[in-house]
N, C-alpha and C positions, 0 to 999 in steps of 0.2 A: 532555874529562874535567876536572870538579873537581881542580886541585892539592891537596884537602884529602881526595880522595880515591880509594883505589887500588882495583884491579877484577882477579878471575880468573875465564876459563875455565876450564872442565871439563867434557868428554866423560862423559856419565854410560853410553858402552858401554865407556871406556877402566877407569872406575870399576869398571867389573862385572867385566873380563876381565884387568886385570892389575894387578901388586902396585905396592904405592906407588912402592918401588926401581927397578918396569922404568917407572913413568911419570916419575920424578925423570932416570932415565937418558935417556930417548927425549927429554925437554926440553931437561936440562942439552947433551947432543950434537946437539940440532934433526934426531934422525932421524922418519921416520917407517917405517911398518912396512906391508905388503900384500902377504901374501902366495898362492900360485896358490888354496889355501884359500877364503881371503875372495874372490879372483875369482870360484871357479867360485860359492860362495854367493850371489853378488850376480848371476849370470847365472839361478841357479835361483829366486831370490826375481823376477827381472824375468819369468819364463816365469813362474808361478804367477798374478803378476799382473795380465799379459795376458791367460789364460786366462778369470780372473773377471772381467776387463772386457767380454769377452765376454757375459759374461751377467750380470752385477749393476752398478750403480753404482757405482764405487770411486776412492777416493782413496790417493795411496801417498805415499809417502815425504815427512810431514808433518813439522814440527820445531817443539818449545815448549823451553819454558826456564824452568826453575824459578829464583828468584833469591831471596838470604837475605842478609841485611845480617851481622857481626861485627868483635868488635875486636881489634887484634891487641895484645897486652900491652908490645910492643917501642913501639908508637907508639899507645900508648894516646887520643891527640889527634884520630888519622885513621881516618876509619868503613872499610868496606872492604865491596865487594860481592864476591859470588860469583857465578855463574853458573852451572847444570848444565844443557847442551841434550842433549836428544836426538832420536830421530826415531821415527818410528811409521812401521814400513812400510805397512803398509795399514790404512783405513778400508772399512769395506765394512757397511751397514746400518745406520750410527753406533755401529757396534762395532771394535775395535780387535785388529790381527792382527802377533804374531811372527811372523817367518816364518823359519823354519832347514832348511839343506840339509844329507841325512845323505849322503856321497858319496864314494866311493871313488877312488881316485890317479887313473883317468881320467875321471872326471866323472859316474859313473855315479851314478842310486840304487841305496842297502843301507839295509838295517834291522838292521844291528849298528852300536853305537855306544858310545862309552865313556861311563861313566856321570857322570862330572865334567861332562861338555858338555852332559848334558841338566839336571844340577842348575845347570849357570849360566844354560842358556839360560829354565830357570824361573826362576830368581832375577833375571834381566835384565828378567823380563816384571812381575815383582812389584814390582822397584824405578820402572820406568816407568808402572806404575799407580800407584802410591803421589806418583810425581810428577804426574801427572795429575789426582790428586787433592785435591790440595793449590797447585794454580796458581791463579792471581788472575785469571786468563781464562779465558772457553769458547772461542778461538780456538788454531786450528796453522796453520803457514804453510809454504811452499814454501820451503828454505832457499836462502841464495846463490847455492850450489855450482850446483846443478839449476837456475837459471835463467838460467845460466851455459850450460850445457851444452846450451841449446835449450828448455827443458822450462818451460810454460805456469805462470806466477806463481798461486798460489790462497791464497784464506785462508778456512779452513773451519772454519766453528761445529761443537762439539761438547758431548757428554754427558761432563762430565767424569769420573762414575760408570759409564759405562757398560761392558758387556763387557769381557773383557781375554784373546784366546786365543792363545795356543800353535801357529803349523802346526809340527811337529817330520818334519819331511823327509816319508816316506810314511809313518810309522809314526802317525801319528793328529793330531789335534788335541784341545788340554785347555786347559781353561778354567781361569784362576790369580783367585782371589778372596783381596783383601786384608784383611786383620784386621787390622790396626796400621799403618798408613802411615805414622804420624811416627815410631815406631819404628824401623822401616826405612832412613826420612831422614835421622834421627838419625846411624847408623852410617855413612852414606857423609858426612854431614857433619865425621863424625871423621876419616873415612879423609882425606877432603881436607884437614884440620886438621894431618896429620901427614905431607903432598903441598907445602901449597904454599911453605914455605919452599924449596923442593928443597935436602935437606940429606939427603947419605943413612944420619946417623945415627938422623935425626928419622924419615925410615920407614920405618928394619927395625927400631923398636916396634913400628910397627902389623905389619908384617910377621910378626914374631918371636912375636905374639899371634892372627893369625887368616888368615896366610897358607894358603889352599886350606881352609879352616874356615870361610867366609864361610856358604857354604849352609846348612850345619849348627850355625848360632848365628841364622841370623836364619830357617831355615824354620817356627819358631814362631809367626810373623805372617804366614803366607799359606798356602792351599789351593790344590790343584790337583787334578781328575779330569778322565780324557778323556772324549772326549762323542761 
């Protein structure tokens, strides 16, 4: 790394799902968080997958990374990169798929579900197109982790306009179209503006301004109907 210049990650599902405070926390103490939840999520998102490999061509758990240069005012001398990765669970007909499990304490499918969950996991699927759209490549790639773990390296061209859908457990699939993408970027650009010093005066601003209000300030720049 340039000595003239400093660089952050960030999780753009950490961005969607938790407040600045709980990611200054989880850093400042180097915890991480996984809980039976996310497990069983990740077992139902791997059964869906299978399934349509079965029968369609598909790519999963793809990873880009949108990157954006600024300056910090303290060191006004040193540029400073940012970083936002995320992953796309699946590619399937050069269209792109969330995939979310609605599931009950033993693992089951339901079709009740609280409604916060569904407006993040729309709001997750809208800021991940908006990143998609705004990347300086048509490629995603097979991240680390997964190649790690066994799982065949790929690096796969894409539409970076293309499709953008919703599986929301059994209850349907909806299609999220973006109307404003820098918009959007915008705001999580803030969010991390008031993340990375991790100072946790600096983010219960943003906290104390749009804590669980994210959905409902930025659903102005994106559609969704199920299909």
């Amino acid at each position: 790394m340039n000595n003239l210049q400093i660089e952050y990650n960030f999780s753009a599902s950490d961005l969607i799902k938790r407040s600045c405070s709980q990611i200054v926390y989880l850093h400042n103490k180097q915890k991480q968080i996984y809980t039976d939840m996310m497990q069983n999520g990740t077992k139902y998102q791997e059964k869906i997958i299978d399934e349509e490999k079965i029968k369609n061509q598909v790519a999963d758990e793809l990873r880009g990374c949108y990157t954006y240069s600024n300056i910090n005012e303290k060191f006004i001398d040193k540029p400073i990169l940012f970083h936002i990765f995320f992953c796309i669970d699946m590619l399937k007909n050069n269209e792109f798929y969330e995939i979310k499990s609605i599931l009950d304490e033993n693992g089951n499918n339901i079709t009740t579900y609280p409604q916060w969950y569904f407006n993040n996991s729309l709001l997750q699927c809208a800021f991940y197109k908006s990143l998609l759209m705004n990347l300086d490549t048509d490629k995603l790639y097979t991240p680390k982790f997964r190649i790690k773990e066994g799982y065949k390296k790929q690096c796969v061209q894409i539409n970076n306009n293309a499709n953008y859908y919703l599986k929301f457990g059994e209850v349907g699939i909806y299609q999220i179209d973006v109307l404003n993408p820098e918009k959007i970027i915008e705001f999580y650009k803030n969010k991390i503006n008031h993340i990375y010093f991790y100072n946790y005066d600096i983010a219960r601003k943003f906290d104390y301004q749009f804590k669980w209000k994210e959905f409902d300030f930025l659903n102005q720049y994106f559609t969704y109907k199920k299909i």
